[in-house]
C-alpha positions in Angstrom: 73.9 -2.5 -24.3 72.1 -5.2 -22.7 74.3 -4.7 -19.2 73.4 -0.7 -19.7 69.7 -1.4 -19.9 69.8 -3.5 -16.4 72.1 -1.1 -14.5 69.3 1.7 -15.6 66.3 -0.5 -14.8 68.1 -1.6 -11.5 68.7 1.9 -10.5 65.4 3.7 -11.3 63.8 0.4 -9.4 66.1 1.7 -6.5 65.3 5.4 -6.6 61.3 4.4 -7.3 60.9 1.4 -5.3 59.5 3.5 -2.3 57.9 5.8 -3.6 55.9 3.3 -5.7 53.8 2.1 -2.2 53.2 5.6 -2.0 49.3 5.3 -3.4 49.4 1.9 -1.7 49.9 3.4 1.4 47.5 6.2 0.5 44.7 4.3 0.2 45.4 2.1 3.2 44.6 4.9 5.1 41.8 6.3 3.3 38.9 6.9 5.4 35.6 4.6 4.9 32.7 6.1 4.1 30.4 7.0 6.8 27.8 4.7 7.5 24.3 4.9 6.2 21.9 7.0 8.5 18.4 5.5 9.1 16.2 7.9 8.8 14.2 10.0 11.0 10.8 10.8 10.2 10.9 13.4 13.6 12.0 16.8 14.6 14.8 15.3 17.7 14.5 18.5 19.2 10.8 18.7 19.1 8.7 17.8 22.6 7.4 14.3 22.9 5.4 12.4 25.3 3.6 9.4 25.9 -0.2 9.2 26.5 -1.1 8.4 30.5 -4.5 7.3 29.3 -5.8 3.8 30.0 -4.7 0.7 31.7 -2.1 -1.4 29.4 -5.1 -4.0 29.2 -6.6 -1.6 27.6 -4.6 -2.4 24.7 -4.5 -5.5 24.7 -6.5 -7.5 21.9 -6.2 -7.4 17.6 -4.8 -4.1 15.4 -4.0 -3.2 12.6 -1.8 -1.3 11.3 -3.6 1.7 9.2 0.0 3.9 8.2 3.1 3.5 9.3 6.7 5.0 8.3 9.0 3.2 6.4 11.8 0.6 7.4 10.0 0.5 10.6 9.1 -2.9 12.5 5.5 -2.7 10.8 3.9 -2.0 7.6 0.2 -1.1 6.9 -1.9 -3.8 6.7 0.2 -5.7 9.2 -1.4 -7.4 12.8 -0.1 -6.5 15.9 -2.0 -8.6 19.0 -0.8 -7.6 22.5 -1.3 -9.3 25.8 0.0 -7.3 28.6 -0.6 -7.2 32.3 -1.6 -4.3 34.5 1.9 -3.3 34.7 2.3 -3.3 30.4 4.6 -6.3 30.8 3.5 -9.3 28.0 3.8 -10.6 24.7 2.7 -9.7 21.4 2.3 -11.0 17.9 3.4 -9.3 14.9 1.8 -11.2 12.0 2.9 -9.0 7.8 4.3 -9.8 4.6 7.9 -11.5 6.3 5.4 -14.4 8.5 4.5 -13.8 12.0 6.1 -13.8 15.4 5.9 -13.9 18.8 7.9 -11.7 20.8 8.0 -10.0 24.9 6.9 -6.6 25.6 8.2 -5.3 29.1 7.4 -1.8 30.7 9.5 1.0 30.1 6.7 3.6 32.5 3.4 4.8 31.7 2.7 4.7 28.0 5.8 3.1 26.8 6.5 -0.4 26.1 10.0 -2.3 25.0 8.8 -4.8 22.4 11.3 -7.1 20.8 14.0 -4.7 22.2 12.4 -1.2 20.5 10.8 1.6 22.3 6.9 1.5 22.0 5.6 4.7 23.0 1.9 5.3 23.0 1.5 8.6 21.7 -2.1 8.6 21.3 -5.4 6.8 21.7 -8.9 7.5 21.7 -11.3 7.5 24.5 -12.2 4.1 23.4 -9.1 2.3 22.2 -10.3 2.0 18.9 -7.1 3.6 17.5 -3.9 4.4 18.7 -0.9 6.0 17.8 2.8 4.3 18.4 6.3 6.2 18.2 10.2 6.0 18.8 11.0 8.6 20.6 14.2 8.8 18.2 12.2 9.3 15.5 12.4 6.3 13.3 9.6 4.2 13.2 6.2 5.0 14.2 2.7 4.4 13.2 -1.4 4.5 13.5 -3.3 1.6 14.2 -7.0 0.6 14.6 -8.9 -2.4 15.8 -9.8 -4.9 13.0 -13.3 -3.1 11.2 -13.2 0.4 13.3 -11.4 2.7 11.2 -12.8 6.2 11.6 -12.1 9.1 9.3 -12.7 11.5 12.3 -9.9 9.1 14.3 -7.6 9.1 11.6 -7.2 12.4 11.2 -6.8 13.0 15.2 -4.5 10.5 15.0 -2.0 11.8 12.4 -2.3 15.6 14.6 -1.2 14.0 17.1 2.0 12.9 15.4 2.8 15.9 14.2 2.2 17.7 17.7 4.8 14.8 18.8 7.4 16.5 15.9 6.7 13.7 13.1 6.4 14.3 9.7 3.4 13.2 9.0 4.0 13.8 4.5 6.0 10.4 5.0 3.1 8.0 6.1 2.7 5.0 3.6 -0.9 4.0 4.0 -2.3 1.1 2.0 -6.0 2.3 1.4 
């Protein structure tokens, strides 16, 4: 009996000894999941340009940062001091919760800036430079910012028009006031 059990076992390992890689093999070429989108807090296909107002000095100094989207490279509340020459090329400091840092800015054109290798565009400012509005043109990051002490209800409110002129949503804005 002994003998008859082995030949059985032996020949049912034969006929299922392929087929039991079959899952193996299966899952080998499963396909991953797809990777996780960022989001996009703008309409792509929507319009978008940067301001042509002002000098790049002209926004150099202290802001802060009144709303911004989030995952982006700044949070409300955070400090962003710029130092740029005629041209918009420079440094700036982005001081928030995660410490502060120093990092270049080069020009990218009129109105847009590549700071710590992201697009900056400036969307938006007042006639004074008392707040401006910065954007991706992909989409994901952007946000409103005001010199230290001159928030203006009036400003604000041009300020978040003019993202959604620019195809942003503006419903997604985390603001800390």
């Amino acid at each position: 009996m002994m003998g008859r059990n082995r030949k059985t076992q032996g020949s049912r390992a034969t006929r299922w000894g392929p087929w039991a890689l079959l899952p193996l093999l299966a899952a080998c070429g499963a396909a991953a999941p797809p990777p996780e989108t960022a989001p996009v807090f703008r309409a792509t296909d929507a319009p978008i340009a940067s301001s042509l107002r002002g000098s790049p000095t002209d926004l150099n100094g202290d802001w802060v940062v009144a709303a911004a989207y989030p995952g982006g490279p700044l949070a409300p509340n955070d400090r962003v001091t710029l130092q740029l020459d005629a041209l918009g090329a420079g440094v700036a400091r982005l001081s928030g919760a995660g410490g502060a840092r120093l990092v270049p800015v080069t020009s990218a054109g009129r109105g847009r800036m590549v700071v710590a290798g992201e697009p900056w565009w400036l969307l938006w400012t007042d006639d004074d430079f008392r707040t401006a509005v910065i954007g991706a043109p992909d989409g994901a990051y952007g946000w409103i910012m005001d010199r230290p002490g001159q928030a203006g209800v009036d400003r604000a409110r041009a300020a978040r028009e003019m993202l959604d002129f620019n195809g942003y949503d503006t419903g997604a804005l985390v603001t800390n006031r």
